[in-house]
FILUM-576555 format. One record per residue (C-alpha): residue number from 0; residue in three letters; x, z, y. Coordinates in Angstrom, 3 decimals. Layout:
residues N
[NUM "Ala" [X Z Y]]
...
***
This chain:
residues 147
[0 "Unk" [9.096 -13.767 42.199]]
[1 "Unk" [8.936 -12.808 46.185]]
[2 "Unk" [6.539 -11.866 48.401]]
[3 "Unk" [6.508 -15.874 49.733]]
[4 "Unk" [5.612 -16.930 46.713]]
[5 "Unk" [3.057 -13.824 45.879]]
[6 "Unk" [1.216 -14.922 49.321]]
[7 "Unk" [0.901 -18.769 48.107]]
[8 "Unk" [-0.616 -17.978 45.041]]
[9 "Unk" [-2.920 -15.895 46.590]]
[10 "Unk" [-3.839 -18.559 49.185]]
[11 "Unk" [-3.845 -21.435 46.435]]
[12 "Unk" [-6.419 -19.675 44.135]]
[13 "Unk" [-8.277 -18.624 47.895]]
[14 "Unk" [-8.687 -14.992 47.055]]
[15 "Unk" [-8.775 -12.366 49.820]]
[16 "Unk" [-6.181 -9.529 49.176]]
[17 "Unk" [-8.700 -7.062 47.921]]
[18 "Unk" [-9.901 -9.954 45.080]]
[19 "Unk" [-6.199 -10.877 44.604]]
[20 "Unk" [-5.633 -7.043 43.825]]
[21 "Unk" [-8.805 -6.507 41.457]]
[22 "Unk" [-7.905 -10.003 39.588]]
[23 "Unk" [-4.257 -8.087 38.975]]
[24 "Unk" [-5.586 -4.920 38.180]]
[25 "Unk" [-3.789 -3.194 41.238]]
[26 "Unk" [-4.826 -1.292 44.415]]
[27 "Unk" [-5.121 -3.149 47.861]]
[28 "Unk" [-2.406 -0.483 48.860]]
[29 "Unk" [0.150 -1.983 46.430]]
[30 "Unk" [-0.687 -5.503 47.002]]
[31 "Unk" [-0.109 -4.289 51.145]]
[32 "Unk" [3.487 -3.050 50.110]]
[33 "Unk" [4.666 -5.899 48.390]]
[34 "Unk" [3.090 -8.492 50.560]]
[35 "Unk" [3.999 -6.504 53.979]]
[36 "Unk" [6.535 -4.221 53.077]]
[37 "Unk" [8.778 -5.882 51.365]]
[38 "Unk" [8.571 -3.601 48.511]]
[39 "Unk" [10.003 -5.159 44.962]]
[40 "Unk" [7.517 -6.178 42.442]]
[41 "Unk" [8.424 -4.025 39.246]]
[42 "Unk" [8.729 -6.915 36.062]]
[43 "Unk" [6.479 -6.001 33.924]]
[44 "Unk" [4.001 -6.856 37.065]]
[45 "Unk" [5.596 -10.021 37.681]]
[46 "Unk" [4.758 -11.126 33.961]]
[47 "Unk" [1.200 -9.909 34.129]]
[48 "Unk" [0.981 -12.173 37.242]]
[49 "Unk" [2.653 -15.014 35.612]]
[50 "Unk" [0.152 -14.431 33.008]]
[51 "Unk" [-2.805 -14.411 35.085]]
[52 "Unk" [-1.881 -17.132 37.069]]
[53 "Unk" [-0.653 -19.584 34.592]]
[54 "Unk" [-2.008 -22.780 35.897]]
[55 "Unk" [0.025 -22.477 39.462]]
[56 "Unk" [3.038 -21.716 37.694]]
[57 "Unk" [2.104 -24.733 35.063]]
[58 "Unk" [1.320 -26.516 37.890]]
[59 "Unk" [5.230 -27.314 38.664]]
[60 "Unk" [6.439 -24.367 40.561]]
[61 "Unk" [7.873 -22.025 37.688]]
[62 "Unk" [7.306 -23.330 34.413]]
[63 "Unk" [10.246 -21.413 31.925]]
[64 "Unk" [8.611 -22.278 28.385]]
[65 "Unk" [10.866 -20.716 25.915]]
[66 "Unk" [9.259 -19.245 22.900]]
[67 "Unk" [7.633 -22.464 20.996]]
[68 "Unk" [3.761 -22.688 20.202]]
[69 "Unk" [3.211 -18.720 21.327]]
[70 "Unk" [4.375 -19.218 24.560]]
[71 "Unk" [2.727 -22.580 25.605]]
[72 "Unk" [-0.217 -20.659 24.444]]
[73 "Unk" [0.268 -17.687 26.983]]
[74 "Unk" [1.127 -20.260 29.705]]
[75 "Unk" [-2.231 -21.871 29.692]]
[76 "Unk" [-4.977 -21.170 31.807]]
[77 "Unk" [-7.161 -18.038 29.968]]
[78 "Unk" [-10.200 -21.057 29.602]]
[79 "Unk" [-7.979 -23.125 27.569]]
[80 "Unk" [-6.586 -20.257 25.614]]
[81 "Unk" [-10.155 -18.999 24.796]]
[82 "Unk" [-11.320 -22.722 23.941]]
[83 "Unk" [-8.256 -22.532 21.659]]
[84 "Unk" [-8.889 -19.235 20.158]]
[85 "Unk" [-12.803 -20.739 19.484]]
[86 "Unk" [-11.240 -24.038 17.586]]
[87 "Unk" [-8.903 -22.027 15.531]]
[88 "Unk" [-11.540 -19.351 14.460]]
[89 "Unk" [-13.749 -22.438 14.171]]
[90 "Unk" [-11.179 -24.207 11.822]]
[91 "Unk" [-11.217 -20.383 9.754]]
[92 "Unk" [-15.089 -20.184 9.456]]
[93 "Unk" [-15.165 -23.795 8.147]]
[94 "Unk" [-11.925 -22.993 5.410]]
[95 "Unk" [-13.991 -19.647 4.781]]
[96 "Unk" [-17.092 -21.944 3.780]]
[97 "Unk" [-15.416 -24.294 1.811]]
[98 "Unk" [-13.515 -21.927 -0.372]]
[99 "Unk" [-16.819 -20.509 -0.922]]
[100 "Unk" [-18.630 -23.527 -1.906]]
[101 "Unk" [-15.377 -23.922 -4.225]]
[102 "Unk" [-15.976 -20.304 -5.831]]
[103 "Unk" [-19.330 -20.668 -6.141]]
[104 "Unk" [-18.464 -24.027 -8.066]]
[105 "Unk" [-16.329 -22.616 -10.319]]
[106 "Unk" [-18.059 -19.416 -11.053]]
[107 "Unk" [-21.466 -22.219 -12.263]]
[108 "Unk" [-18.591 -23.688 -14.697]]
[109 "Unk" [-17.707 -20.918 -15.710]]
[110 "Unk" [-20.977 -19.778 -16.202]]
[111 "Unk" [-22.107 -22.727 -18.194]]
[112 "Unk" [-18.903 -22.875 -20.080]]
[113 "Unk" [-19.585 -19.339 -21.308]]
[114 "Unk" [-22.728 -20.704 -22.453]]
[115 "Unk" [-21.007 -23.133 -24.118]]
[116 "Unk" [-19.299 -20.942 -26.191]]
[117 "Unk" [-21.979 -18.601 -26.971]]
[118 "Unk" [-24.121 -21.745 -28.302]]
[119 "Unk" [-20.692 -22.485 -30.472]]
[120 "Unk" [-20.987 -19.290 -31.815]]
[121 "Unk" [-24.430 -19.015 -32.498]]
[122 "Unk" [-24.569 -22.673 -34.032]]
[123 "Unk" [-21.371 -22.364 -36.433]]
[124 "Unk" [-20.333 -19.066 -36.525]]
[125 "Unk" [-23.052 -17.071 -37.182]]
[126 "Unk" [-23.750 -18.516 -40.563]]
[127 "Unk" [-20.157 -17.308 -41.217]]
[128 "Unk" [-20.615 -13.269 -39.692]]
[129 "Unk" [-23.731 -13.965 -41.736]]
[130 "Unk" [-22.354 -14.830 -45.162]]
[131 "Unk" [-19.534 -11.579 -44.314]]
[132 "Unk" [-22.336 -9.167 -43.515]]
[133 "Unk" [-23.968 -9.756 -46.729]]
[134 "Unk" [-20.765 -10.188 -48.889]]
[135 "Unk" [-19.806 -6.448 -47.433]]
[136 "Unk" [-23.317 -4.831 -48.064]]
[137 "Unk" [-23.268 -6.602 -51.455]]
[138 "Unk" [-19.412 -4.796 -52.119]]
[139 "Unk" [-20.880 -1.351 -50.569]]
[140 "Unk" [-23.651 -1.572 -52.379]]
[141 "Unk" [-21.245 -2.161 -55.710]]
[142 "Unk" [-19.073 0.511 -54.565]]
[143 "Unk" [-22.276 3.101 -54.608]]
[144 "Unk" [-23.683 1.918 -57.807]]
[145 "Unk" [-20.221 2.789 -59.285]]
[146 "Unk" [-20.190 6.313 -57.981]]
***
């Protein structure tokens, strides 16, 4: 990026040079050496204004999209990416609720088939535990009478 091209984004987006500094997170003294003194923009800079200023460069004038889904994402305008981020946190909360609903489900079938079981027990086994209890105090009671 060069200064020509710093100075028409700044003009596009109508910011004064102190507003253009604060919206980059730089001093009005650094802005003044790149925009007046020629002084090179150090990358990692560039990016950040790139970043910031994603619709101008989406707009036509420097558009390198090279990193899929991600970095479409990082090229749009920070409204769209927040409107994104609120859909796909959206999209979570609604999953989150249904997989609820779903355990809830299943723990209620669970629930009643453990119910199940127990009234299987009761209804036919019992008798049988029953009949074994007795049968065993009847042989202990055998077994003591013998002694």
């Amino acid at each position: 990026m060069n200064i020509i091209e710093l100075k028409k984004i700044r003009n596009t987006y109508g910011l004064s040079r102190p507003a253009f500094a604060e919206k980059l997170n730089i001093s009005k003294d650094t802005l003044d050496l790149w925009e007046y003194r020629n002084k090179e923009i150090p990358a990692d800079k560039e990016e950040y204004i790139k970043y910031v200023f994603s619709e101008y460069f989406i707009g036509g004038k420097d558009v390198e999209v090279i990193g899929g889904e991600e970095e479409l994402f990082r090229n749009l305008p920070i409204g769209e990416q927040m409107n994104k981020i609120y859909e796909e946190l959206r999209d979570i909360k609604n999953e989150n609720m249904k997989l609820k609903e779903d355990l809830i489900e299943q723990k209620k079938l669970n629930s009643d088939n453990t119910n199940k079981i127990i009234d299987y027990v009761d209804e036919y086994l019992k008798p049988v535990f029953d009949y074994l209890l007795i049968k065993s105090d009847t042989v202990n009671k055998k077994k003591e009478a013998k002694k």
